[in-house]
C-alpha positions as CSV (number, residue, x, y, z in Angstrom):
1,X,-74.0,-49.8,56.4
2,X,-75.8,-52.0,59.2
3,X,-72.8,-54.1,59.9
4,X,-70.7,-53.6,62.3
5,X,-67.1,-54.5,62.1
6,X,-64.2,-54.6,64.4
7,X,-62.0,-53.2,62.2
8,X,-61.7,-53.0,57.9
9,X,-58.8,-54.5,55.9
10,X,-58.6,-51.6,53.9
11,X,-54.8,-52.9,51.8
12,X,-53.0,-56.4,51.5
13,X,-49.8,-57.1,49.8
14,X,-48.5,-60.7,49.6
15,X,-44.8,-61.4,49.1
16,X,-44.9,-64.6,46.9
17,X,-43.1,-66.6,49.3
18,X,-39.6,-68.7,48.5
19,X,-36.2,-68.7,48.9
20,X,-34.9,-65.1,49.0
21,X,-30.9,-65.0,49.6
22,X,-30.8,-61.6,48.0
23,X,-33.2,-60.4,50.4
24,X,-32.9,-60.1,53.7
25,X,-35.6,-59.3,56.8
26,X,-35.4,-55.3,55.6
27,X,-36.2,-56.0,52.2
28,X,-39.1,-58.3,52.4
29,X,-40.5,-56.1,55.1
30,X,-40.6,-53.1,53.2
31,X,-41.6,-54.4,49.9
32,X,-44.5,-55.5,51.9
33,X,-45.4,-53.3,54.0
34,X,-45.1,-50.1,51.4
35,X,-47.0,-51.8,48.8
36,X,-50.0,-52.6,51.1
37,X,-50.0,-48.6,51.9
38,X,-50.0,-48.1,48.6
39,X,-53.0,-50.2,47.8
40,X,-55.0,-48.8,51.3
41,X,-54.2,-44.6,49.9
42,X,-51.1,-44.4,52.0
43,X,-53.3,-44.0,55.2
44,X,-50.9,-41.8,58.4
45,X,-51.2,-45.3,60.6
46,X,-51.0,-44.9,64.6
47,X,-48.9,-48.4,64.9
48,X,-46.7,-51.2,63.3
49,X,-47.7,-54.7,64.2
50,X,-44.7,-57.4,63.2
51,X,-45.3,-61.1,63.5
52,X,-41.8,-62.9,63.5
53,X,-41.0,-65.8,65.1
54,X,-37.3,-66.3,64.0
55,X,-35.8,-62.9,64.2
56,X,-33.2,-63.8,66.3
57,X,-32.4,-67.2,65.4
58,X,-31.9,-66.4,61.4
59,X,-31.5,-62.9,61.5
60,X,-29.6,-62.3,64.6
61,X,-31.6,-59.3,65.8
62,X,-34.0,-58.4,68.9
63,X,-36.1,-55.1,68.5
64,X,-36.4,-55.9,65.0
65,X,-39.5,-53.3,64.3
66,X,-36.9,-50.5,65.1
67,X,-34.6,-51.0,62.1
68,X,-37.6,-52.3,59.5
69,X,-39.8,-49.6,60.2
70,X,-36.5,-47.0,60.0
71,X,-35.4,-49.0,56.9
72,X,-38.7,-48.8,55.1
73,X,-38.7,-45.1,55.8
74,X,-41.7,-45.1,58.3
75,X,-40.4,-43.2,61.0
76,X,-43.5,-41.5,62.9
77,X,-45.2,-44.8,63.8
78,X,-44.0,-46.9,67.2
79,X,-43.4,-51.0,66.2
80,X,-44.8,-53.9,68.3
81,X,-43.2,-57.0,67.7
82,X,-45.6,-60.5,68.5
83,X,-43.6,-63.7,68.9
84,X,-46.6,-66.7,69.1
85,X,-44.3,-69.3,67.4
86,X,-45.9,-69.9,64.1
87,X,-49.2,-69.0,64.8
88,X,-47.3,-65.5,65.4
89,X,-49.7,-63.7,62.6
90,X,-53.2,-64.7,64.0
91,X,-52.0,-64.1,67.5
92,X,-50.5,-60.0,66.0
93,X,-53.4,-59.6,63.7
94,X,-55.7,-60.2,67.0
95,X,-53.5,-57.6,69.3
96,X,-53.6,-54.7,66.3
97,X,-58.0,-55.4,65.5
98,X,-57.8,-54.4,69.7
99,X,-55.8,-51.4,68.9
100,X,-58.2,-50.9,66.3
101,X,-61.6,-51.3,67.9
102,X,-60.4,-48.7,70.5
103,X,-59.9,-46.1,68.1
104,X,-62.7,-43.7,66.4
105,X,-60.4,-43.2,63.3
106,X,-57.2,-44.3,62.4
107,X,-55.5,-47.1,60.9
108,X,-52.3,-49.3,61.6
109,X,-50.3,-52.1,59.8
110,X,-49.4,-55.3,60.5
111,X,-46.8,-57.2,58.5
112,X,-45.8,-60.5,58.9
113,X,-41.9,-61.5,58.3
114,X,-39.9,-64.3,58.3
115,X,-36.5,-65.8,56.5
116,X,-36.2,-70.0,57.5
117,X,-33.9,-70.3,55.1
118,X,-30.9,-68.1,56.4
119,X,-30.3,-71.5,57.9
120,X,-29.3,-74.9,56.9
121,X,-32.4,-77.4,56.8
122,X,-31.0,-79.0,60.0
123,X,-31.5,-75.7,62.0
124,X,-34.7,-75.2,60.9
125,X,-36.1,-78.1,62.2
126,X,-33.9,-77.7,65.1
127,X,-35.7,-74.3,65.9
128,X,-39.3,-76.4,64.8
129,X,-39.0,-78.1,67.9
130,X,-38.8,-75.5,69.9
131,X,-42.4,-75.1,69.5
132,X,-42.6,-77.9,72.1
133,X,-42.1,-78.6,75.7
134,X,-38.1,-77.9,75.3
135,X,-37.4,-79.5,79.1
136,X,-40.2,-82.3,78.4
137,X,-40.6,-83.1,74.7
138,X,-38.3,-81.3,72.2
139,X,-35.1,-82.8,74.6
140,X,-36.1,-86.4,73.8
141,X,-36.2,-85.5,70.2
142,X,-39.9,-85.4,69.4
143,X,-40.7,-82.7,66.7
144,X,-43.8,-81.3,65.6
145,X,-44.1,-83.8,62.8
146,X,-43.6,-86.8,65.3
147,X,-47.1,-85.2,67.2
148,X,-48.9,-84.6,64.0
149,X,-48.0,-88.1,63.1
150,X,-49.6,-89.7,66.0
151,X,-52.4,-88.1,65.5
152,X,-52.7,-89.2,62.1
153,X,-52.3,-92.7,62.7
154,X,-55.3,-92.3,65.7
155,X,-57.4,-90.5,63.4
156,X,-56.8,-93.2,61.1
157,X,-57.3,-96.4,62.9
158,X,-60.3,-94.8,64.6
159,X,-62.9,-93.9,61.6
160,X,-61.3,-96.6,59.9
161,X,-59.4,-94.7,57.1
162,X,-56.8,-95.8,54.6
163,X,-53.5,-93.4,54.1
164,X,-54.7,-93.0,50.5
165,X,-57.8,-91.1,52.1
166,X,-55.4,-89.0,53.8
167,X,-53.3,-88.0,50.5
168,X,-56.3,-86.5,49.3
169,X,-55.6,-83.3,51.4
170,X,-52.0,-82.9,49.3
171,X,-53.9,-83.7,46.4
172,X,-56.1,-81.2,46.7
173,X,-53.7,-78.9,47.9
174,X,-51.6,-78.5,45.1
175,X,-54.5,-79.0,42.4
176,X,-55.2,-75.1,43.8
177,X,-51.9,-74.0,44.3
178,X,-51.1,-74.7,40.5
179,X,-53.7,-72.0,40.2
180,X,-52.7,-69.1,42.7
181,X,-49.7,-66.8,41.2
182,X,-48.4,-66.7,45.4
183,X,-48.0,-70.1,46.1
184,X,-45.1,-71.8,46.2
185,X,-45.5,-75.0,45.1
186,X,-47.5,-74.6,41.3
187,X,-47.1,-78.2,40.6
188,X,-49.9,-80.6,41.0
189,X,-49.3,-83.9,42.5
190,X,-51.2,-86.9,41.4
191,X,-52.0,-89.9,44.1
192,X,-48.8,-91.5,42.8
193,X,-46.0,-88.8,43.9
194,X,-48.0,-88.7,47.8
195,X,-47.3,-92.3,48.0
196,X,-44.2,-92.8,46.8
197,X,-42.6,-89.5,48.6
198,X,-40.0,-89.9,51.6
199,X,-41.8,-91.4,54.6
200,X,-40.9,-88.7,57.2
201,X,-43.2,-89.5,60.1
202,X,-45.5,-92.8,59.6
203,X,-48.7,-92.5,58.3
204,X,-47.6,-89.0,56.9
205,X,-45.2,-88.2,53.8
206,X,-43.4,-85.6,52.1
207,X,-46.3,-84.4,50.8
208,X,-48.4,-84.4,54.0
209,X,-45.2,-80.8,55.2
210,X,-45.4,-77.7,54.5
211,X,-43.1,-76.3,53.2
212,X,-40.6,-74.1,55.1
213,X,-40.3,-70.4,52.7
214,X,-39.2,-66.7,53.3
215,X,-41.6,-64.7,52.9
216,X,-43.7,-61.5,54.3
217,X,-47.2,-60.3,53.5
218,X,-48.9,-57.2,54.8
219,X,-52.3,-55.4,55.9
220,X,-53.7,-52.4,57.0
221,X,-56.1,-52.4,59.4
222,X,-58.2,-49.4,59.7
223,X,-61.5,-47.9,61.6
224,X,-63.2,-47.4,59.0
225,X,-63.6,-49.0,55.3
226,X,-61.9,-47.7,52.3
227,X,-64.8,-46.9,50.0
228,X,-62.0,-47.2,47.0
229,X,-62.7,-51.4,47.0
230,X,-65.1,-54.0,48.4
231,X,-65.0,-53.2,52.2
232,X,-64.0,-56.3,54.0
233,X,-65.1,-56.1,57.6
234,X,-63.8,-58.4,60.8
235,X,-66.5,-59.2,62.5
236,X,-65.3,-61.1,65.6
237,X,-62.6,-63.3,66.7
238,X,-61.9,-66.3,69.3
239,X,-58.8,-67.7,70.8
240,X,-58.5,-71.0,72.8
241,X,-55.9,-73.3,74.3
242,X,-55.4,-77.0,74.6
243,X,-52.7,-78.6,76.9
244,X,-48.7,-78.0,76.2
245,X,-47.6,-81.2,77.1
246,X,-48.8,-83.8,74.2
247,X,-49.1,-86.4,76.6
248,X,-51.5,-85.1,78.5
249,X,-54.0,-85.0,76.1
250,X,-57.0,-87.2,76.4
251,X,-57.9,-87.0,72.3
252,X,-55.4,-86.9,69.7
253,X,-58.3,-86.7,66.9
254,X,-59.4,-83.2,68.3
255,X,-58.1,-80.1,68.0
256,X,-59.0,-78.8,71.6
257,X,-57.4,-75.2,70.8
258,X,-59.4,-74.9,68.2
259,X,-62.8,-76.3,69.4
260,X,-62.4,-73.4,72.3
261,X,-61.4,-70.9,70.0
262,X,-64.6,-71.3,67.6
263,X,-67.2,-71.5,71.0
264,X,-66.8,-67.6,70.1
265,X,-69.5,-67.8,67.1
266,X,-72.9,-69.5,67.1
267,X,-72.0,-73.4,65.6
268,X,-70.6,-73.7,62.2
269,X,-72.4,-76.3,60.9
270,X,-74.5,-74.0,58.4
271,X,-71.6,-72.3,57.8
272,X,-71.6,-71.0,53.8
273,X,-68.3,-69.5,52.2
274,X,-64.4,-69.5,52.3
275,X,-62.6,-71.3,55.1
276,X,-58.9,-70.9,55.8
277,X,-56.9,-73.5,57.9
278,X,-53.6,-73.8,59.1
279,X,-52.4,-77.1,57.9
280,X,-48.9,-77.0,58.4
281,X,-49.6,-80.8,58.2
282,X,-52.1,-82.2,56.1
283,X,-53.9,-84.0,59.3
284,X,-53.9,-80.4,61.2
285,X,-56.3,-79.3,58.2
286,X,-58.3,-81.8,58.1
287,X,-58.6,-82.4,61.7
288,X,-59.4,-78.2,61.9
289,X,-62.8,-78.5,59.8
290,X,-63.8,-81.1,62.1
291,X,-62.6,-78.8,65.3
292,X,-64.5,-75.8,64.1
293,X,-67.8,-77.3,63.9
294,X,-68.3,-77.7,60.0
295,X,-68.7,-81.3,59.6
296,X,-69.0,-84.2,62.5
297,X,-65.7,-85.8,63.5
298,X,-64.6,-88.9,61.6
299,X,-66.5,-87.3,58.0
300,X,-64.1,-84.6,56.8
301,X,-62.0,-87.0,54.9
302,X,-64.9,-88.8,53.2
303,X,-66.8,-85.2,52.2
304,X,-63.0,-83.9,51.3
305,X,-62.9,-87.0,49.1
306,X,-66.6,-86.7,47.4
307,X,-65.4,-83.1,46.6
308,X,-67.5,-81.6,49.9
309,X,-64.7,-78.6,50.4
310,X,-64.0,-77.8,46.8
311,X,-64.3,-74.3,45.4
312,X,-67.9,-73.8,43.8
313,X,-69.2,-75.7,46.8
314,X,-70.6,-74.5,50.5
315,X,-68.1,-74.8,52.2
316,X,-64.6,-73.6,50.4
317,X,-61.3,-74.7,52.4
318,X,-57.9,-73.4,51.0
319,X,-58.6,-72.0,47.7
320,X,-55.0,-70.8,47.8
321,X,-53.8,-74.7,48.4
322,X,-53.3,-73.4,52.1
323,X,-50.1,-73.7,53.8
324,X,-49.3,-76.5,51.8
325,X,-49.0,-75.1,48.3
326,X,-48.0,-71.7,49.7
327,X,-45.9,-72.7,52.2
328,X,-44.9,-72.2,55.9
329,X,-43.3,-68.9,56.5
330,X,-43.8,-69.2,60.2
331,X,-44.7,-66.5,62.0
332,X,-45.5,-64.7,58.5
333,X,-47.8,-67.4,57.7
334,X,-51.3,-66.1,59.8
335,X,-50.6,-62.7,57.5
336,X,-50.7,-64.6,54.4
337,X,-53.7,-66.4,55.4
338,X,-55.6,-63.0,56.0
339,X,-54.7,-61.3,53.4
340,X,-55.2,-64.3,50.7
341,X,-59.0,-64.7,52.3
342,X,-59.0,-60.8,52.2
343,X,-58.3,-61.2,48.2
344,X,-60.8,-63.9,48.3
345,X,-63.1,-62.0,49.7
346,X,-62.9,-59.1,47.6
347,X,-62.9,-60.8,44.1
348,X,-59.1,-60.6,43.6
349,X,-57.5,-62.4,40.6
350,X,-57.3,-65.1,40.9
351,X,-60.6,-65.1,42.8
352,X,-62.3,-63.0,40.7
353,X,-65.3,-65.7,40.3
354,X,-66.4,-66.6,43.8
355,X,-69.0,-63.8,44.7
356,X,-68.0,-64.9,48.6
357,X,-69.8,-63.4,51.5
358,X,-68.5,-64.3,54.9
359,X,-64.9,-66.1,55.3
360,X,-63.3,-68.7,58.4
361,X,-59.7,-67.8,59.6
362,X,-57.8,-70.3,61.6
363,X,-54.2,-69.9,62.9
364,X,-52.5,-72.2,65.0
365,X,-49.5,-72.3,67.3
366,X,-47.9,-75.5,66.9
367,X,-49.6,-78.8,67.1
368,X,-52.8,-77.9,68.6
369,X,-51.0,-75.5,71.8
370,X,-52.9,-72.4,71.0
371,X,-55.4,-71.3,67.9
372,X,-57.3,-68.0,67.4
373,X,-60.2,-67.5,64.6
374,X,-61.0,-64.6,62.7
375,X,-64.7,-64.1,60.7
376,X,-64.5,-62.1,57.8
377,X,-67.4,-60.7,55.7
378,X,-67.6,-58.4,52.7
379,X,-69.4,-55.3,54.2
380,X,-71.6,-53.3,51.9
């Protein structure tokens, strides 16, 4: 083939994420997880890899790849569980390609799960905060919103933006969420609804959140590519860290986990193809294409606004309507990423017009606390 790949995403199967109270953990694991088997040739796999981040706080249960694996009748394969917060799925999908790249043939599965809404709205942000310093930060009442907004309103005063440059990123958003069958928000939104939307943390809005959803999406991940489909090939990944305590920060307008994460691959800045980013908040994605070397810092709100990071362009940032549109299924969220790119890459309806080469993965663990990025290219 003359590429050489970490590993092959051989199946995918996206759960389209909402607000399942029929369905429990179990359910959306095995709906999953079987149906990405099934679309890989129900592969033997060696391992289960399970991103969760609120296993125990909404479903009450530790060990919880014991009873989904033995649920979903996949008994002969041992179950890792990786709790990163919501960055949970980049963080388990990095862990299996290592299993993977140690093997000379074989395959294993990694499904990301998680259920927000087995709790009232007032828990889940509750267990949101926990993402932060809990002696230091979360006890005083800061949130990950508050932290996003700051940076917002830095970014802001510093290049001299207006909030209505910001909106652009919801915008956006949901103009290609209205267009992916997955997402959960299929609504677009018009500069009028971003503006007049609750205020949650000022500069950013209602529409600047994403959304918290159930969910779980799947992938195998195997040795060697599946010759049934468009092989798509990892090619390398990088993981980086930037300081836990907000406050110690010297930049609020860069995203230092990220900017040590993509030091992994030559610079970005003739990067051509998909790019996937992890904008819980609208500012996290835009401050992310700035972060990973694709434009210079202080432009990616005016090339986002002349249409720089639409599809059909070089550069092609959330073609799903990202985290925004599909929404925030925490640690599940990473899976969906992958396995939406994975789609991408492979021509997938909606996708089926792209002709993409090489793809941009970025998961994050909170507000800039951890990140790791994935490259992705369609190996022939």
């Amino acid at each position: 083939m003359g590429i050489s790949a970490l590993g092959y995403i051989n199946g995918v199967h996206i759960v389209p994420p909402g607000r399942y109270y029929d369905k429990g953990y179990r359910e959306l694991f095995a709906e999953a997880a079987l149906k990405a088997l099934e679309s890989a040739g129900n592969p033997d796999i060696k391992a289960i890899y399970i991103a969760s981040a609120l296993s125990e706080l909404t479903g009450e249960q530790m060990a919880i790849g014991n009873v989904l694996r033995d649920y979903s009748g996949i008994r002969n394969a041992p179950s890792i569980r990786i709790e990163n917060g919501d960055g949970s799925g980049g963080f388990a999908f990095m862990v299996a390609l290592n299993h993977i790249a140690s093997m000379s043939d074989g395959c294993v599965l990694l499904v990301g799960v998680d259920k927000p809404h087995e709790v009232t709205s007032l828990k889940q942000n509750k267990y949101a905060s926990y993402l932060l310093d809990s002696d230091y930060e979360s006890y005083f009442g800061a949130t990950p919103v508050v932290l996003a907004a700051l940076m917002a309103k830095q970014y802001l005063k510093n290049y001299e933006y207006k909030y209505e440059d910001l909106a652009t990123w919801a915008i956006k958003m949901h103009e290609r969420g209205a267009k992916t069958p997955f997402a959960y928000f299929k609504r677009a939104a018009k500069l009028k609804d971003v503006l007049e939307s609750e205020l949650v943390a000022d500069p950013l809005r209602l529409y600047d959140v994403s959304p918290f959803v159930d969910g779980a999406a799947a992938i195998v991940l195997c040795s060697k590519p599946n010759a049934r489909d468009r092989a798509v090939g990892v090619m390398g990944y990088g993981f980086g860290a930037s300081n836990s305590y907000f406050a110690s920060r010297n930049d609020y307008t860069v995203l230092m986990s990220v900017a040590e994460a993509i030091k992994a691959f030559n610079p970005l800045n003739d990067f051509s193809g998909i790019v996937s980013v992890h904008d819980t908040y609208s500012i996290l994605g835009v401050l992310a294409l700035e972060s990973l070397g694709l434009c210079k810092r202080g432009s990616a709100l005016r090339l986002l606004n002349e249409g720089y990071f639409d599809p059909g362009g070089k550069v092609m940032v959330n073609l799903d309507g990202g985290l925004k549109a599909v929404g925030n299924s925490m640690g599940a969220s990473g899976v969906y990423q992958l396995a939406s790119v994975t789609m991408q890459l492979r021509g997938d309806k909606p996708f089926n017009d792209l002709n993409a080469e090489t793809a941009v993965v970025e998961d994050m663990v909170g507000v800039d606390q951890e990140s790791v990025v994935f490259m992705l290219k369609v190996v022939k």
